[in-house]
C-alpha positions in Angstrom: 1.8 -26.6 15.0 -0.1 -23.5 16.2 -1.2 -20.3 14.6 0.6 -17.9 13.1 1.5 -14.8 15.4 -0.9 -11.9 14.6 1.9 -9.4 12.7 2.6 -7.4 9.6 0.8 -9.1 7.2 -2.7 -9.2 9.3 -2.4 -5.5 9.8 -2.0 -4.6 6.6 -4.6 -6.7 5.4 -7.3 -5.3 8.0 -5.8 -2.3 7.0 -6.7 -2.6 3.0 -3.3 -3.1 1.8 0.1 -1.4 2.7 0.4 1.7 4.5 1.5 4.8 3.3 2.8 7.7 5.8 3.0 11.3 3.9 3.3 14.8 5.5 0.2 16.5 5.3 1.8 19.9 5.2 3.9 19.1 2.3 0.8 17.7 0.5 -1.0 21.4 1.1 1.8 22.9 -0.3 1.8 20.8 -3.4 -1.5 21.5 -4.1 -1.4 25.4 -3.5 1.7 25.7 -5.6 -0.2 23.5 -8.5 -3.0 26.0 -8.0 -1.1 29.2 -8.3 1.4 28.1 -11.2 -1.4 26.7 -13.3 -3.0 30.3 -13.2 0.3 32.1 -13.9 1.1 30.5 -17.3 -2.9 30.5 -17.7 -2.7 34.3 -17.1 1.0 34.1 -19.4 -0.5 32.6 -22.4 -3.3 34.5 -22.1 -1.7 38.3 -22.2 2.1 37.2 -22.5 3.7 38.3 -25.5 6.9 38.9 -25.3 10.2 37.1 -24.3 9.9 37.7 -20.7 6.8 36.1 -20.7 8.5 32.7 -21.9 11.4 32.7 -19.6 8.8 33.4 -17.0 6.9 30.3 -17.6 9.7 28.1 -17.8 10.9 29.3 -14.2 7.6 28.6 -13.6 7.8 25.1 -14.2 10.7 24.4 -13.0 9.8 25.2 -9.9 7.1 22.9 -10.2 9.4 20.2 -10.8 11.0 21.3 -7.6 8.0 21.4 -6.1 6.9 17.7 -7.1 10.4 16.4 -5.9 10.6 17.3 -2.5 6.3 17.6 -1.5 4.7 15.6 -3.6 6.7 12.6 -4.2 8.7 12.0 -0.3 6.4 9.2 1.7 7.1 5.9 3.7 5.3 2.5 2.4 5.1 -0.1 5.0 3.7 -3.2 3.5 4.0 -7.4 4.4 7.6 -7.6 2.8 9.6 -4.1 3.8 9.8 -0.8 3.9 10.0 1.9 0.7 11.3 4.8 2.0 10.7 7.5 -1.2 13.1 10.4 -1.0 13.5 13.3 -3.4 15.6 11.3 -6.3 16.0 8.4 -5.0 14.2 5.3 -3.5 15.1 2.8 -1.1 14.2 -0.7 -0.3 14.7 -3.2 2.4 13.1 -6.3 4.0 12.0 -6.1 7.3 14.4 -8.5 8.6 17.2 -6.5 7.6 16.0 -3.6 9.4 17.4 -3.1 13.1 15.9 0.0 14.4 13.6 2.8 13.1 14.2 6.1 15.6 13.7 10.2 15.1 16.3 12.7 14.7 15.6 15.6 12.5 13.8 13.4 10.3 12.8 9.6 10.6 16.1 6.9 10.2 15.5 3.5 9.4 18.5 1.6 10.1 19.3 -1.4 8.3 22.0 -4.0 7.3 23.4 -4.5 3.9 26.2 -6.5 3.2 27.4 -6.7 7.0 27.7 -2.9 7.5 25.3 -0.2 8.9 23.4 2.0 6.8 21.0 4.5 8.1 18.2 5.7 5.7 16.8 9.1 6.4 13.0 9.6 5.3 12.1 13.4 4.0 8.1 12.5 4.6 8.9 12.5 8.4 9.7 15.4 10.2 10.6 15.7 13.8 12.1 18.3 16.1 12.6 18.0 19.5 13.1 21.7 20.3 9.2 22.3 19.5 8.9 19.2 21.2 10.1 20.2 24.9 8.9 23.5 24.2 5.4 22.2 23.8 6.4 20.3 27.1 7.4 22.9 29.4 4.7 25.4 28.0 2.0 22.2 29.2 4.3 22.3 32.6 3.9 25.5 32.9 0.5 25.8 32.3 -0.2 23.3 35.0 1.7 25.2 37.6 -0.4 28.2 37.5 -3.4 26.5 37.8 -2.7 26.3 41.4 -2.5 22.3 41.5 -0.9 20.5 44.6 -0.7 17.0 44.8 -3.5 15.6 47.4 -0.8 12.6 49.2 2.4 14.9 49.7 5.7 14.8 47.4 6.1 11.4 47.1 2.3 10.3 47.5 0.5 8.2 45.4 -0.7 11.0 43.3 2.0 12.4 42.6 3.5 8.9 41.6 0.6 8.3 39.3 1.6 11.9 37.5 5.3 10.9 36.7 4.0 7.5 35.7 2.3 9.3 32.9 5.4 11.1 32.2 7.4 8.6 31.6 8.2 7.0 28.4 9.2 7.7 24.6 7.4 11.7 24.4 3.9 11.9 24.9 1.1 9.6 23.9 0.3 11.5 20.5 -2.6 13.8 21.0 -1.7 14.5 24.3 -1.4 18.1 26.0 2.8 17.6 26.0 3.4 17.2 22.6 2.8 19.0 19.2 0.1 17.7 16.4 3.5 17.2 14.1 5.7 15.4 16.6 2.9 13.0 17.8 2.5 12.1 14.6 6.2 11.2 13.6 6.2 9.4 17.0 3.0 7.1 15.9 5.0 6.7 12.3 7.9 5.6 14.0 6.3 3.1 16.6 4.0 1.7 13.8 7.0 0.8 12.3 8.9 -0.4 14.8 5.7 -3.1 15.4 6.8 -4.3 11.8 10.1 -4.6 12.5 9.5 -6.4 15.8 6.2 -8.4 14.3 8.7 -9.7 11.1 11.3 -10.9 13.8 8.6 -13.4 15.7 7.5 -14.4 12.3 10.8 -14.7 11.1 11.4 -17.1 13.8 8.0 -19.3 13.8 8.2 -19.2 10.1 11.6 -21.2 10.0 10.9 -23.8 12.4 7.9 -24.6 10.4 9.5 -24.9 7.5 12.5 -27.1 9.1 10.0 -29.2 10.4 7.3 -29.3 7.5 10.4 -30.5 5.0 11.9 -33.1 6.6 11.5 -36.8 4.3 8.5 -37.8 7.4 6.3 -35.1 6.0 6.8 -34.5 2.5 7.6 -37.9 1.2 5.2 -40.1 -0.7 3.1 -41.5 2.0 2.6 -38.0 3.6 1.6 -36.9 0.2 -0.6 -39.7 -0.5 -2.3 -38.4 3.0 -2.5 -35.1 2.6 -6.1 -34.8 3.2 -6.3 -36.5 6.5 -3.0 -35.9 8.8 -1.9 -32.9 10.6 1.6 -33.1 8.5 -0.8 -32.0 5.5 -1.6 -28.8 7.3 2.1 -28.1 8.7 3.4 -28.4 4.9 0.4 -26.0 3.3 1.6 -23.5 6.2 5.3 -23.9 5.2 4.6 -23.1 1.7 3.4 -19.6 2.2 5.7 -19.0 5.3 8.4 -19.6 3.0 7.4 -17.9 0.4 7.0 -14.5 3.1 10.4 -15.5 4.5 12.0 -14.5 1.3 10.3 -11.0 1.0 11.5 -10.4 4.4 15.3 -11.0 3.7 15.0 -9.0 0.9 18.5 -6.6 1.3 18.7 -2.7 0.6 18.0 -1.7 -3.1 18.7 1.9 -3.4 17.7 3.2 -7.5 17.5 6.8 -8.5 13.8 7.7 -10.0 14.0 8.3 -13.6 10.5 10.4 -13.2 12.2 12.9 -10.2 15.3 13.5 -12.7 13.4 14.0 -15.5 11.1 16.6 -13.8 13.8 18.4 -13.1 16.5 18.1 -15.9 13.6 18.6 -18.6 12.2 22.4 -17.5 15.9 23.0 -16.7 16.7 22.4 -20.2 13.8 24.2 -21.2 14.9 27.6 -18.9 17.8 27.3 -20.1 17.5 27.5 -24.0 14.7 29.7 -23.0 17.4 32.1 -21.7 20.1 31.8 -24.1 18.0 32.7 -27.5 
């Protein structure tokens, strides 16, 4: 029957579980705005007295609230069954089969398929823009220009071939000269998951014919049963079992749900400011 392909599930095992892609800045900017409200309403309780002190502390946490929606709780989770993509309020789903492309616009897009229609989901942890991009580009150009560099084989000699081989190709290969820390980064986001995507299809495929094969009456019946131990049909129906079994995370379709814990952090100090405000 063969092996099955190396894939999603192998990487995520090597890599202790499923991945999880967050923007650094935004985490910095959590933690510094944790940092400075907890010592304003320290430094409020401490000498505030009065009502402008409370209405103060409740903008204060409500900000925080803002602040834990859109830094603190926006990430990607890649894992053997789908993608999570977590936005502000809301969360999204979706096998990897259903998935179709994952690309980079202003942000990262997964684009899926639910109920025979498009859908494109746009991630908030991934940032991308192409402006800084070529910029970063054509300051590296630049850059090489002055240095005086000619190519040692003419115009269309070997080594100038060589340098537009290296040009070639989706942006820059991420920690190159041509191409900001930030973009790099949303471009190895979006090929690691485009490996998933392409990884589940292969699987998807092997994963079927083993099952086809592994349940038809020659292999599952009473005799193949009784045998388990000692034919190769044994080992082609413990493989199905499992393949199966991974088959059915993959076709999982888009489940979109709001998060109770985003509207509450929000809806709660806003409640707070606001009878705060009006006594």
């Amino acid at each position: 029957m063969g092996t099955v392909p190396v894939g999603r599930k192998q990487r995520a095992e090597a890599a202790g579980g499923p991945q999880v892609f967050r923007s650094p800045t935004a985490i910095i900017v959590w933690w510094v705005w944790v940092l400075f409200a907890a010592a304003n309403l320290i430094d409020l309780a401490v000498q505030g007295r009065d009502h402008t002190a409370v209405v103060a502390a409740a903008i204060l946490v409500l900000a925080t609230g803002v602040a834990y929606v859109t830094a603190q709780r926006p990430r990607i989770i890649a894992d053997t069954s789908g993608v999570t993509v977590v936005n502000p309020l809301r969360d999204h789903h979706v096998g990897w089969a259903a998935v179709s492309n994952v690309d980079l616009a202003d942000l990262l897009r997964v684009h899926c398929k639910t109920e025979g229609q498009d859908k494109v989901i746009n991630s908030w942890a991934v940032h991308y823009s192409r402006r800084r991009k070529l910029a970063a580009e054509n300051k590296a150009r630049r850059a090489a220009g002055r240095s005086g560099r000619r190519p040692a084989f003419g115009t269309f000699g070997l080594e100038n071939y060589g340098l537009a081989r290296r040009d070639i190709g989706y942006g820059a290969v991420p920690g190159s000269e041509t191409s900001s820390a930030a973009e790099a980064d949303a471009e190895r986001v979006a090929r690691v998951l485009s490996e998933y995507v392409t990884s589940a299809r292969a699987e998807t495929v092997w994963a079927e014919g083993t099952v086809e094969i592994a349940g038809s009456p020659a292999s599952v019946g009473p005799a193949a049963s009784a045998s388990a131990g000692a034919g190769a049909g044994a080992g082609a129906y413990a493989e199905a079992v499992p393949a199966d079994a991974r088959i059915g995370g993959w076709l999982e379709p888009l489940a979109s749900t709001w998060s109770r814990t985003a509207l509450l952090a929000l809806l709660i100090p806003a409640l707070i400011l606001l009878v705060v405000a009006l006594v």
